[in-house]
N, C-alpha and C positions, 0 to 999 in steps of 0.2 A: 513526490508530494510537495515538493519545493515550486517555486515560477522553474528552476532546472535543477538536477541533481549533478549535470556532468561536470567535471572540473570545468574552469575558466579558460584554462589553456587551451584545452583539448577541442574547446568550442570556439576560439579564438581560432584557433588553426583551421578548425572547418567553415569557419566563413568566411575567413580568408580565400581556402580555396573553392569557396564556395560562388566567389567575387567573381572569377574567372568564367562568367555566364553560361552556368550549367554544363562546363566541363565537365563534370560528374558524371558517369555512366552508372542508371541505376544497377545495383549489383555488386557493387565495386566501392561503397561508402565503405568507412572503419568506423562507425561510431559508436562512442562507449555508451556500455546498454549497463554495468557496473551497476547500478544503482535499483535494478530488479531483485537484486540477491538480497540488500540493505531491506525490501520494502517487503520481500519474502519470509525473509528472517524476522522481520519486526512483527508480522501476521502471527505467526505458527509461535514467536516465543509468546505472545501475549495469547493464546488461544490452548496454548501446553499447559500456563500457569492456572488455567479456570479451576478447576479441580483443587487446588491446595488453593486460592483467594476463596471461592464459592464454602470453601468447607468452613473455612477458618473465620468468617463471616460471621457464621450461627446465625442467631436473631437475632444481632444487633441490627437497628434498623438503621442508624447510621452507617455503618460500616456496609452494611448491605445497599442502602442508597449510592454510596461511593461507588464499589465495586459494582454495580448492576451500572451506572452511566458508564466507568470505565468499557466493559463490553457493548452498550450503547455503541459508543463511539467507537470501539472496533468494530463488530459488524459494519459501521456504515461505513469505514476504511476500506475496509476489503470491498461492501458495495460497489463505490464511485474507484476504486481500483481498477475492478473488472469493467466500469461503465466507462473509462477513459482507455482500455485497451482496445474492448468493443466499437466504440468510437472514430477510432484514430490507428491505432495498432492491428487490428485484424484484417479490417479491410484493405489496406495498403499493402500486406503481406499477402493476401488473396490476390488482388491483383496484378499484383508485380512479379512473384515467385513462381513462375507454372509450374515447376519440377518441386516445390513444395507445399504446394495448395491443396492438395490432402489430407498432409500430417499438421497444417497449419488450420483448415474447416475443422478436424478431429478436435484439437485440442481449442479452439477455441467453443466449440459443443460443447466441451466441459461445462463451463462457467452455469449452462442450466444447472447441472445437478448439484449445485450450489443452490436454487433460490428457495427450495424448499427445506433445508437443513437451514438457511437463513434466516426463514420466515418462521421455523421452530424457536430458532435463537430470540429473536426479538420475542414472538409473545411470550413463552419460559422468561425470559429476562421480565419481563411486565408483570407477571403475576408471582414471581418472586420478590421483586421490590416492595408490590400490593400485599402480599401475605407471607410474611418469611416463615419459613415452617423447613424443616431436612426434607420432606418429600417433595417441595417447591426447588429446594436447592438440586437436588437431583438431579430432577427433570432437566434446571439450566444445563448443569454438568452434561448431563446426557444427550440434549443438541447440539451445546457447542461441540461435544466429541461426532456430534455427525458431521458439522462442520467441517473439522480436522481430516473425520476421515476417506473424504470427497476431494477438499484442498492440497492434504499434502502431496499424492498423487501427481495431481495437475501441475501443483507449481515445479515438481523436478520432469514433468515435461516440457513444462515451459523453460525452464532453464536448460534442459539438453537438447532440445529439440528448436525452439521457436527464438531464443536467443539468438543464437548464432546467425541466422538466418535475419534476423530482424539488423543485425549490425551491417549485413552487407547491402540492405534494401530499402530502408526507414533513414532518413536523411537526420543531423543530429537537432535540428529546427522542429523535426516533425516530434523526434523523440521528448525533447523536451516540451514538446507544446500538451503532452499526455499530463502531467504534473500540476497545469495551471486549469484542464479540465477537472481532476480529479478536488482541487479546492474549489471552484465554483461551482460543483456539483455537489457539495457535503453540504449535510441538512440537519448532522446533529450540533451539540452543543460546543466542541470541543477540537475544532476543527487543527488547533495547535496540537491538537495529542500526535496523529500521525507523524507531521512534520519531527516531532519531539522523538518520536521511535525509531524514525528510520535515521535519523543525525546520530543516533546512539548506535546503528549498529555501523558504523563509518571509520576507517583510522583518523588519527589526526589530521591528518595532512589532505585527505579527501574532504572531510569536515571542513577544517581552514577553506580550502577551496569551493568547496557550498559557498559559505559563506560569503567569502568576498565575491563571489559571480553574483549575489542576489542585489538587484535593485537597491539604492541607499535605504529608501524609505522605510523599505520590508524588512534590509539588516537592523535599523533602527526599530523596528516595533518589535522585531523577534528579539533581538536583546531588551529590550524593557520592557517587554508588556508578555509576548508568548513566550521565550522562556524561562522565566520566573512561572509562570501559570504553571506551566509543564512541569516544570520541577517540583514546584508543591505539592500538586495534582498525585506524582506518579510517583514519589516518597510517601506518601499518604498508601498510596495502593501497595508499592510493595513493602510496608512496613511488617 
């Protein structure tokens, strides 16, 4: 969700050897894909909490306005998620992989049975905001767990199956280039939230490394402008 998630080093080394003109036999890359599990885990913990935020809401119409944009902006996280693997990530493991181009078309099928437990989320999310009432909160509650229970599935295949495969076949130029589609593609309001989710599920030391790999410009606006946002924003949410 960053311009790149991989350490600096790790990207350093591969373009380095990457200088060596296309010496690389597709197949045979090591590139760290690390930052799938970060962007997994940020999905499903903000997608687990609906149920106790949505509850604990009631009518307030404020607190309901917060919380309904926070889910806003996750559904469209996971959206341009799936629309930068489809993109970039599927296709490239389709045709590079013959001996896993199967289990790789299966699981990337998934992602349909996502659009309609999506499209539950957003309007439930719309007409909860419009009228807050328990039977409106419900309902939210009750797509985004359809959400949940389509996604959690996919993403531990994706992790045991489409990972490992994608490290030996997806170049670390290519991986990272998934990151800077997934921000030019978001369309809600809060496009720092993601970024803010997935930094937090990180240790330090990967963190620090985000970090300094990012563009000057972009570490300057994320320290003074996105993450103060994000931090207000998302204290607010799980207060």
């Amino acid at each position: 969700m960053l311009t790149s998630l991989r350490r600096p080093d790790r990207a350093r080394n591969s373009r380095d050897q990457g200088e060596q003109a296309m010496t690389t036999t597709l197949g045979t890359y090591d590139t760290d894909v690390s930052d799938m599990y970060a962007i997994h885990k940020a999905l499903l913990g903000g997608l687990d909490a609906a149920p106790r935020y949505i509850t604990e809401a009631g009518e307030n119409a404020a607190r309901v306005e917060l919380i309904g944009s926070f889910y806003e902006n996750l559904i469209e996280f996971l959206h341009v998620h799936h629309s930068s693997e489809d993109a970039v990530l599927y296709p490239l493991l389709e045709e590079r992989c013959a001996e896993g181009r199967a289990a790789v078309e299966r699981i990337n099928d998934q992602h349909k049975t996502l659009y309609a437990p999506m499209d539950a989320g957003r309007s439930t999310n719309a007409a909860w905001r419009a009228a807050p009432s328990s039977d409106n909160a419900q309902a939210f509650i009750d797509a985004l767990g359809s959400i949940v229970d389509a996604l959690r599935p996919h993403l531990a295949d994706e992790e045991n199956v489409v990972l490992p495969i994608a490290a030996k076949w997806i170049s670390p130029e290519e991986w990272g280039s998934m990151a800077g589609h997934s921000m030019m593609s978001f369309h809600a309001d809060k496009p720092w939230l993601m970024m803010g989710l997935v930094l937090e599920q990180l240790d330090q030391e990967h963190r620090a490394g985000v970090l300094a790999g990012m563009p000057p410009e972009m570490r300057t606006m994320w320290a003074e402008h996105m993450e103060p946002a994000f931090t207000a924003f998302i204290t607010e949410v799980r207060r």
